[in-house]
N, C-alpha and C positions, 0 to 999 in steps of 0.2 A: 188592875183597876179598870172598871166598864167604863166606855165611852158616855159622856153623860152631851148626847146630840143635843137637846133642848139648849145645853145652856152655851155647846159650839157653835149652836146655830146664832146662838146670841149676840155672840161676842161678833164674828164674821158681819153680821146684820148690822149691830152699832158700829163697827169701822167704815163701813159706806157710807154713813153719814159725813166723816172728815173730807170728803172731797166736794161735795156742794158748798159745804159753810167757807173752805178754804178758796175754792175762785171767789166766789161773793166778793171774800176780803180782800183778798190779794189782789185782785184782774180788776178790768176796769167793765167786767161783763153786769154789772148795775146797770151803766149808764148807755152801751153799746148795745146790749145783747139781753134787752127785759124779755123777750119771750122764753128763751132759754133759759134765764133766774128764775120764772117765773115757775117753769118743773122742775127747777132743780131742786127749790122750794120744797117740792113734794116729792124729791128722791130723797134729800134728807129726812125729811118728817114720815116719811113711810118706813125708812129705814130703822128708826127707834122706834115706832111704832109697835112693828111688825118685830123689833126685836126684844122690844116688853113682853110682847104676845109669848114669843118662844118662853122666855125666862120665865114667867108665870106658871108654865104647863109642866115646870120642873118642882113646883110647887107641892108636894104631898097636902100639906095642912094651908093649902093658900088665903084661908079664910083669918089666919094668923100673920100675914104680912106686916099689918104694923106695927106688930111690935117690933121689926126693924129698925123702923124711926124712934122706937124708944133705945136703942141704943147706936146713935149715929157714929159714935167711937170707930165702932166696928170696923175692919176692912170692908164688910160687907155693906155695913150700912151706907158708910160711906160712897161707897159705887154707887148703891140704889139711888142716895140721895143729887149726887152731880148728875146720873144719867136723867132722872126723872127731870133735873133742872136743865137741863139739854134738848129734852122733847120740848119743855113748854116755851124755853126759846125757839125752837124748830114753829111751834105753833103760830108762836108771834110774827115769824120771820116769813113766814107762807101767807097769814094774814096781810102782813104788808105789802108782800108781791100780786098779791089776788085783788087783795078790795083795796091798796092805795091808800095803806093805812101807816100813819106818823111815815111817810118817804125819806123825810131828812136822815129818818133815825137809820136807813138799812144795813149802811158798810157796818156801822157800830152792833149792832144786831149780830151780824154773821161775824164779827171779829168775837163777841162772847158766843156763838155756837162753836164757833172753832174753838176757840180756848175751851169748852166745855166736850164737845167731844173728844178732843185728844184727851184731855181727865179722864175722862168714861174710860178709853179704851184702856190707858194706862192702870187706870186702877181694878180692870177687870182681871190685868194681866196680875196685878202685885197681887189680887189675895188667892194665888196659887204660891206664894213665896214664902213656903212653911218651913222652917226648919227640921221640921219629921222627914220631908223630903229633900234629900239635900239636891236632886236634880231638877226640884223646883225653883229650892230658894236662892235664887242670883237676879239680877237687875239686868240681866240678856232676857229671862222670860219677857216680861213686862215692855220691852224694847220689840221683843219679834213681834209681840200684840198690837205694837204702833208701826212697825212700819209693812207690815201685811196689809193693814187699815188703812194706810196711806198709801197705798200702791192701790185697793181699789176702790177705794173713794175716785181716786185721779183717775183712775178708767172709767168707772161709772161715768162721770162729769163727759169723759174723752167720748164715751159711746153718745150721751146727751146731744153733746153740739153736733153730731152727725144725722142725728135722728130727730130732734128737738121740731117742730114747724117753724119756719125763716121769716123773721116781718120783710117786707117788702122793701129791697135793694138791700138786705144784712148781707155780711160779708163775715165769718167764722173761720177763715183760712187762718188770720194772724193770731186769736188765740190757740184753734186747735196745733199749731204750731208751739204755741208754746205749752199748752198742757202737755203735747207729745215730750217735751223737752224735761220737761219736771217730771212725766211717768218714766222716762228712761234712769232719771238721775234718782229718782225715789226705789226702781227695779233692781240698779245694784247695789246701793245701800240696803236693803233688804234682803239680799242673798247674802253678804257677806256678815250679816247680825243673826240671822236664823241658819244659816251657817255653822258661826261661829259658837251661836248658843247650841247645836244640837253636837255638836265635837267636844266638847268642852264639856258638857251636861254628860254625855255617856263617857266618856276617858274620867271622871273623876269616881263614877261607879264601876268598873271597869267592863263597861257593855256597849262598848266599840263596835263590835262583832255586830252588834244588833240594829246599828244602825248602816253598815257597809253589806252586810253581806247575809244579815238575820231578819229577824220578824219586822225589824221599823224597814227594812230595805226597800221593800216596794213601795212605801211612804214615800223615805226620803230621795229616792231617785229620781221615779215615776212623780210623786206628788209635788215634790220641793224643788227639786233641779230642773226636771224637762217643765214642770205645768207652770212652778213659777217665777223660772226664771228665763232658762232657753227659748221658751214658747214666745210671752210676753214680749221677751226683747227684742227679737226677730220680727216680730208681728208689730209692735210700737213702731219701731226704727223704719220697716217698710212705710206701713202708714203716714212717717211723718216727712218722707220726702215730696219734693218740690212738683215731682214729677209725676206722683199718684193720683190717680185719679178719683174725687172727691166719694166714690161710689165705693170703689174699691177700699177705700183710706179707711169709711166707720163700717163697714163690715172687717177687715183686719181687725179694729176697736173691738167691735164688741166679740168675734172669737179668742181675743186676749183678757179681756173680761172674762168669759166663761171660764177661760184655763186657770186667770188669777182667781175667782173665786171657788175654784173645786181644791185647786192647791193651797188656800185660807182653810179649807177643812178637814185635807190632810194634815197639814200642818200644825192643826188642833188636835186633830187626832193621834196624832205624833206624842204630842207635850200630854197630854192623856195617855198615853202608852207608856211614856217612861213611868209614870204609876207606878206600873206592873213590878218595879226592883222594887222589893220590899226588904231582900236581905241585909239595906244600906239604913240604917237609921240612926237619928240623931242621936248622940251621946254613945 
């Protein structure tokens, strides 16, 4: 089965969105740190944007899209419908950090962006969970699509507060401290779920072989172990000592960024690859 990139690109794109909506909610970076919410605004809202954009271009008869919404049933429809409802909160939520619109409302804002992103991502992952494919259909795919996504959303945000412009006298040490702390803790629950799903998925087809030593190999080595796990954790963990120096610390960030999201695409490309056993089918 061919890689279908448009719509990896997709998915990789809406999971950077979980990491803006999620400090919003979680941190106290509203009320501390407006200039930094105020792009991160527009990491999330660019993120679904830009990952509508891919999804569209996959589109053969895209002139035919609504009839989507005529059947929201769908797995599919279903994703269209929460992702689409995700952007227009991203819209609103960017609105209110820009122009100072409804303020009271923002934590509440970004606690439905989050709640709606992780939907997105989750439900992008289930409607590969076909029973034609049995190396598709398990509730590990669906899990590795969320916590990929939540590992660089958290970097994306982690690169932000390094990079972001500083209002005068901010101080970023104590969150980017603790974003470091949740990207480590969200990097090994992530190895050991896409892990466990890529073990698990080829032993039940018996094409083992194809992930240790075969065609998925340079994936899952090179793309899943070193890029997104060894690298990351190495590079976080530097970054998030006491002792780093603030220059140092968001360049570490963002080359763990880069490796988390090449490894988000291997990773896709992986779970598109086991496609390729066709000899394994349902019934």
């Amino acid at each position: 089965m061919a890689v279908e990139w448009s719509l990896l690109i997709y998915s990789v794109l809406v999971g950077i969105s979980v990491g803006p909506f999620a400090v919003m909610a979680l941190t106290g970076c509203l009320d501390g740190h407006r200039k930094l919410c105020k792009w991160g605004s527009l990491v999330g809202l660019a993120s679904l944007v830009l990952g509508g954009i891919a999804a569209f271009t996959h589109l053969k008869a895209p002139q035919y899209v609504t009839y989507i919404f005529t059947n929201l049933g769908s797995p599919m429809g279903l994703e269209m419908l929460v992702t689409v409802f995700t952007g227009l909160v991203a819209v609103l939520f960017a609105a209110q950090m820009w122009f100072d619109f409804w303020p009271q409302g923002r934590r509440i804002v970004a606690w439905v962006g989050l709640i709606g992103a992780l939907a997105s991502v989750l439900l992008i992952g289930k409607m590969y969970m076909l029973p034609a494919r049995p190396m598709w259909n398990t509730w590990l795919l669906p899990l590795t699509f969320l916590t990929t996504s939540v590992v660089s959303g958290l970097l994306a945000m982690l690169v932000l507060v390094g990079f972001a412009p500083l209002e005068e006298g901010e101080d970023r040490s104590a969150l980017a401290a603790r974003l470091g702390t949740w990207t480590l803790g969200a990097l090994v629950v992530n190895a050991i779920v896409a892990v466990l799903y890529f073990v698990t998925a080829t032993a039940q087809g018996g094409a083992t072989a194809r992930l240790f030593t075969g065609d998925l190999a340079f994936s899952f080595w090179l793309g899943l172990v070193v890029l997104g796990v060894v690298v990351p954790l190495v590079l976080t963990w530097l970054g998030s000592r006491p002792t780093t120096q603030f220059a140092t610390a968001r360049s570490l960030a963002a080359l763990s960024f880069i490796a988390v999201l090449a490894s988000g695409i291997a990773v896709r490309a992986m779970i598109f690859g086991l496609g390729t056993v066709v000899h394994i089918l349902a019934g």
